[in-house]
N, C-alpha and C positions, 0 to 999 in steps of 0.2 A: 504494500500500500504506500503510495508517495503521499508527503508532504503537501499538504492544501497550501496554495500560494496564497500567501497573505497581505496587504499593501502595510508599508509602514505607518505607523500611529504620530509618531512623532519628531520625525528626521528633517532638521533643519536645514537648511539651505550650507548654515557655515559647518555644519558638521559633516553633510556631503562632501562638501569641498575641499576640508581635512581629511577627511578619510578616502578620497581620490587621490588626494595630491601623496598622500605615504604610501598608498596601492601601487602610484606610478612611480613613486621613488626606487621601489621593492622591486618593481618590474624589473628597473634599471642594474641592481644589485645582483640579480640571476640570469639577467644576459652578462654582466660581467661576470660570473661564476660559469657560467658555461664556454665563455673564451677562456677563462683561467683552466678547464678543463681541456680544453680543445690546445692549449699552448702547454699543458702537458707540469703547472706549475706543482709546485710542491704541495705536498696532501696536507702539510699542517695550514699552508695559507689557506687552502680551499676551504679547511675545515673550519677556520676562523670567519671567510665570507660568512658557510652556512650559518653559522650560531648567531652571527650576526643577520642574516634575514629572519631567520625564525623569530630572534627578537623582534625584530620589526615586526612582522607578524602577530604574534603576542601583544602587541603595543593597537596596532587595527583592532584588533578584538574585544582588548579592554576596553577600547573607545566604544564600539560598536556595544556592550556589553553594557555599560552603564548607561549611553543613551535609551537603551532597550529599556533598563529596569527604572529608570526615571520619569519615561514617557507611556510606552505600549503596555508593562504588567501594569503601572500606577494605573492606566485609565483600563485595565479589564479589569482590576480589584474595584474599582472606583463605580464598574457599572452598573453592579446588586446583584448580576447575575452568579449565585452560589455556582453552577456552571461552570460558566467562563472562568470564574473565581480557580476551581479545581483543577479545569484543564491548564491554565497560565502558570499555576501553580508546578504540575507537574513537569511542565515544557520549562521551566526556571529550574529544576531540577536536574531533568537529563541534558541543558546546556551547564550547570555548571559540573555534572560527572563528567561529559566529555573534554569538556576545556580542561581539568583538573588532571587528567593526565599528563 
């Protein structure tokens, strides 16, 4: 069963554009890690890229992740519906098991 596409609740214009602008930074950092591989550099430098985009990575998420629970769970707690209430609830849960890894 997929995922019902859901519009966002609360995504700001300036938060879009922060979190475009570190998406395209990141981009940038893995085509540079893919010529570092392709020029055949040393495994520690590669290694150091990676941990360095994952952070970035990490860094979008959190962002993404507090907009989320600031804006979209506040306004499904907010709407009465015990429901929505439970399901949000639970979807707050298995995004923070997965991120937690």
């Amino acid at each position: 069963m997929s995922p019902q596409r859901r519009q966002a609740a609360g995504v700001d214009a300036e938060l879009q554009a922060r979190a475009l602008a570190r998406l395209k930074k990141i981009e940038g950092q893995v085509r540079g890690l893919q010529r570092m591989v392709a020029e055949g550099r040393y495994c520690t430098d590669i290694l150091t890229q990676v941990a360095s985009v994952h952070e970035a990575l990490r860094s979008v998420g959190k962002l993404l992740m507090r907009n989320h629970l600031e804006h979209c769970v506040t306004d499904a707690l907010r709407s009465g519906s015990p429901r929505q209430a439970e399901r949000t609830y639970q979807e707050v849960l298995e995004l923070m098991y997965r991120h937690a890894r």
